[in-house]
C-alpha positions, -999 to +999 in steps of 0.1 A: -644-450+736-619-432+709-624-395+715-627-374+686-599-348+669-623-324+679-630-334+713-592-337+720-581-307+705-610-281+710-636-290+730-652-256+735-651-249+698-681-232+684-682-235+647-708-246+629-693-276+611-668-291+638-675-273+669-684-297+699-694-268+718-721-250+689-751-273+702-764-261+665-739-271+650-728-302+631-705-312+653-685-334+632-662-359+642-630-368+628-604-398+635-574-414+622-581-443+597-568-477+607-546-474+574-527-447+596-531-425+561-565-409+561-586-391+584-621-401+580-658-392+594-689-397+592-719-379+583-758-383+575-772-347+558-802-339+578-833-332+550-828-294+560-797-299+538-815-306+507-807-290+477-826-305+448-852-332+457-837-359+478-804-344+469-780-335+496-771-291+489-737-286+475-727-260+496-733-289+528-707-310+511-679-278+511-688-271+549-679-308+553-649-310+530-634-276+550-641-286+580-629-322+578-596-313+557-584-286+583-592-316+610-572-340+589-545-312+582-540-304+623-537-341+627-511-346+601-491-317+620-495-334+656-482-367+647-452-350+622-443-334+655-442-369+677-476-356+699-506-370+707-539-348+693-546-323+719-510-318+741-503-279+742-492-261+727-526-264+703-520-265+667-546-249+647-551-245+606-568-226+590-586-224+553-563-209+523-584-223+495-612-249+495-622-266+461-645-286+457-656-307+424-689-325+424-686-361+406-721-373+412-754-362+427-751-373+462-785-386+482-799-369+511-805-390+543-774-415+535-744-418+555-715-400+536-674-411+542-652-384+541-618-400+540-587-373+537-554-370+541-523-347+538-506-342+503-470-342+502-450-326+527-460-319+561-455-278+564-469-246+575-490-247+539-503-281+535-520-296+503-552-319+516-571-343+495-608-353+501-632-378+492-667-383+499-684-415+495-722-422+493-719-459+503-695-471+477-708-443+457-676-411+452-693-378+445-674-355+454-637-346+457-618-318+480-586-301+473-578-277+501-549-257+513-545-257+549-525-230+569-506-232+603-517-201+619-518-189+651-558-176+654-554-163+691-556-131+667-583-137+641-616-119+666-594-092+671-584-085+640-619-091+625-638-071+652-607-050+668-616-067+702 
């Protein structure tokens, strides 16, 4: 069994999109494509996701796109360095701008494909490019700017701890 970019990398994560540890969470799981260019994942919204009737909420879709294209952005990093997902020191990204454009209405309770991969050059700002698929079916589409960043200080920044 293939262990997840998540479960590699951070296993005690707690967010609420990606974090194996956040038994609330989402707990998505990302891996490398077997066209060695995308990072893809799977996901079935929940009905508590709905947004209009039968419809999965758009604001579900962004989580996903975020979460996913930071996953697919930390990957990218790992293998520009020559190192397998997980090997210390961690590489981490964070979000420097998520958008997100809605193509088609995308239905609740159907697996969606998030397939994404790294724009361009490989650097401590990194372009990433999403799609989501409902079956065969593209609704929506992610452009995000990932940042290297070292969050060891992001809590104590935040909440001077």
């Amino acid at each position: 069994m293939t262990l997840s970019l998540q479960d590699l990398v951070m296993p005690s994560g707690v967010c609420f999109g990606c974090g194996p540890a956040n038994k609330q969470g989402l707990q998505i799981k990302s891996f490398w494509d077997a066209d060695d260019v995308h990072v893809v994942m799977m996901h079935t919204p929940d009905e508590k996701f709905i947004g209009w009737p039968k419809l999965v909420y758009g604001g579900l879709l962004a989580m996903l796109v975020d979460c996913h294209s930071m996953w697919t952005a930390m990957a990218y990093h790992y293998r520009a360095e020559g190192r397998n997902a997980g090997t210390l020191p961690r590489i981490d990204c964070v979000t420097g701008s998520l958008g997100i454009k809605y193509i088609k209405p995308t239905p609740i309770g159907v697996p969606l494909l998030l397939k994404a991969r790294v724009e361009g050059e490989v650097s401590r700002k990194s372009r990433v490019l999403c799609e989501v698929y409902a079956g065969d079916v593209l609704t929506a589409l992610g452009d995000s700017l990932a940042v290297r960043s070292d969050v060891s200080h992001l809590t104590q920044a935040v909440h001077g701890q």
